[in-house]
C-alpha positions as a printed Julia matrix, in Angstrom:
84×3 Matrix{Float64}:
   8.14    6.73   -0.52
   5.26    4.91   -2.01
   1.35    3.26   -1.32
   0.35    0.11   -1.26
  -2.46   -2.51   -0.16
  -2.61   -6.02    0.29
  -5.39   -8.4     2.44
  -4.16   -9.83    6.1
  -4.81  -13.37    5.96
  -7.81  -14.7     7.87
  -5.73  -17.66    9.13
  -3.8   -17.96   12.59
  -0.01  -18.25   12.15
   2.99  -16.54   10.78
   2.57  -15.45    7.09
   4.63  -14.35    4.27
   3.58  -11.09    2.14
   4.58   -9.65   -0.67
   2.95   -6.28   -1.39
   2.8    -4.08   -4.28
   3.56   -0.63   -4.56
   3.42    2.02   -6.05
   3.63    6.23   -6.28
   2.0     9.14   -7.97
   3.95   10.03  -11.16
   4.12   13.81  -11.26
   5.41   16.11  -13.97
   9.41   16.13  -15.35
  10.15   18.74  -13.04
   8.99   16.68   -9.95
  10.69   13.71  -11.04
  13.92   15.43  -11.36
  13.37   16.7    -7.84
  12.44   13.34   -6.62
  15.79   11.83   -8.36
  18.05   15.02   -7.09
  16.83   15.82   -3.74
  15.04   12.57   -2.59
  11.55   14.29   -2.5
   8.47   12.04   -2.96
   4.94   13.33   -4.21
   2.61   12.94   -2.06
  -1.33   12.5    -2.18
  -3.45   14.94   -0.29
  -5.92   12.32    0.49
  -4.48    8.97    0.63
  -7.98    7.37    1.8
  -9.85    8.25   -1.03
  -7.49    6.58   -3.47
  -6.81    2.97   -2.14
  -8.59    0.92   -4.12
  -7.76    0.1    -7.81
 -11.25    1.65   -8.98
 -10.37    4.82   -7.79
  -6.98    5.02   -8.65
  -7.07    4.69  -12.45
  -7.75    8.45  -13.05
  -4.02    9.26  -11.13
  -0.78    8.96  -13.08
   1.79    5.86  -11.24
   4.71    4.57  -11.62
   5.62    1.11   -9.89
   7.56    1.77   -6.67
   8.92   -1.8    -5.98
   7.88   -4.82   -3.37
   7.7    -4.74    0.14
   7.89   -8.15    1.47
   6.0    -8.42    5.08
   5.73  -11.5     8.15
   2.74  -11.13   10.11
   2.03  -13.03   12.9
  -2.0   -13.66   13.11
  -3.48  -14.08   16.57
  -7.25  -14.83   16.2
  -8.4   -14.39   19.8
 -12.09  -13.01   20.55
 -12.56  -12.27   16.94
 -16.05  -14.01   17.58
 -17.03  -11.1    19.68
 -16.53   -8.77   16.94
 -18.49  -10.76   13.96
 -15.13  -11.64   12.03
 -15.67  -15.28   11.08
 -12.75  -17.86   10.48
């Protein structure tokens, strides 16, 4: 159980990701929990705490890589104002 972000390329074609991630920290007692029982903390508003500015004031630990393939289809992009 963790958050992360990374940017979807802008560039038709299979790509290879590697994204970050990372969890709240929590006190002892919710640690132990976490390592016992397999609980995760959770954030009660994940939106508001995406971005690295925001997220300095919480507590994290490093939660390990996720490595991603995307497949990146461009079509009628144009329509929507995304430029390539």
């Amino acid at each position: 159980l963790a958050y992360g972000s990374c940017h979807i390329p802008a560039s038709p074609g299979w790509h290879s990701l590697s994204c970050a991630t990372w969890r709240p920290r929590g006190e002892w007692r919710q640690r132990l929990r976490q390592r016992c029982l397999g609980e995760g903390l959770q954030l009660l508003a994940p939106d508001s705490s995406t971005g690295a500015t925001e997220r300095y004031r919480l507590r994290t630990e490093a939660a390990g890589r996720v490595q991603l393939q995307l497949g990146v289809i461009l079509r009628h992009f144009g329509r929507h104002g995304v430029l390539c």
